[in-house]
N, C-alpha and C positions, 0 to 999 in steps of 0.2 A: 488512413487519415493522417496528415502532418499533425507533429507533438505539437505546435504551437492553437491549433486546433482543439486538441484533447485537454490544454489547460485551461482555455476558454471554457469549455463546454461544464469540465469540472467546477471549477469556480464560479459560475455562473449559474449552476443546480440547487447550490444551495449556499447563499449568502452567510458572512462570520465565518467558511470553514476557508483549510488551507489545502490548495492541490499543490504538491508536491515530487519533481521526479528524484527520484531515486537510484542512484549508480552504485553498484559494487564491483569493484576490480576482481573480484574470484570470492569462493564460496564463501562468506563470511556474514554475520550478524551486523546492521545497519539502524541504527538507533533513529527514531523517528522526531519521537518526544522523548522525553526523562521522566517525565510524572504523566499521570493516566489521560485518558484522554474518549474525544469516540472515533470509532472509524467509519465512514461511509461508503467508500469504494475501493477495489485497489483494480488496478488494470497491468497488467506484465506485458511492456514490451519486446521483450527479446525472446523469441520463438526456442528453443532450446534449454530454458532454466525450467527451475520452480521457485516461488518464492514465500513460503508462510509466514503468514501475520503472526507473533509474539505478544505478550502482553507478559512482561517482564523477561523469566526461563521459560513461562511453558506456551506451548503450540494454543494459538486462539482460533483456531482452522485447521483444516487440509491443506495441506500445499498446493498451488494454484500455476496453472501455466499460460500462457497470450491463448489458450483457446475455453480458458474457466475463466470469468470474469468475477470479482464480488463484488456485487453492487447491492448493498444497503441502506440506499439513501430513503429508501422509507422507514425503518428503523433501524438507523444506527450501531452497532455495535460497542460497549463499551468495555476500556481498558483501564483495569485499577491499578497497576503499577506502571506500565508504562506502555509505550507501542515502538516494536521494532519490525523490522523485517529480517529475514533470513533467507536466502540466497543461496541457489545450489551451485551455482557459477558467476564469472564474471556477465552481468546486465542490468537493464533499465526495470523499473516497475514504476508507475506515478500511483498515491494516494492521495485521497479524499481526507483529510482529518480534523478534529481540532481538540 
């Protein structure tokens, strides 16, 4: 499915949130928001990472790859410090947030 595609369909599921892609150049932490938030989807484009959800330091999930989808858009997930991603390598992931 084209990305321009999957931001439609994200933003569109659920009105007020934000779809968001997400790029990392190589393994590193990817700051989403700064202060807490909820999450309702994450989708990993790039067939060979992992990418887990954060909520501040600590792991809000399992690590997730393009064939684990999180989709919580029935109930949300919330983040009380903050929501990052973390990245095992250089790629894409898009999120549901807000």
């Amino acid at each position: 499915m084209p990305i321009p595609r999957i931001a439609q369909i994200l933003e569109s599921e659920i009105l007020g949130w934000t779809a968001a892609k997400i790029t990392a150049a190589g393994a590193e932490t990817k700051t989403v928001k700064a202060t807490g938030g909820k999450v309702a989807r994450i989708i990993v484009v790039t067939g060979v990472i992992t990418v887990t959800p954060v909520d501040g330091s600590t792991a809000a999930w399992s690590a997730l790859t393009s064939a684990s989808e999180l989709n919580l858009t029935g109930t949300p997930m919330k983040f009380s410090t903050s929501i990052k991603l973390t990245f095992s390598d250089a790629g894409d992931a898009w999120i549901l947030y807000k």
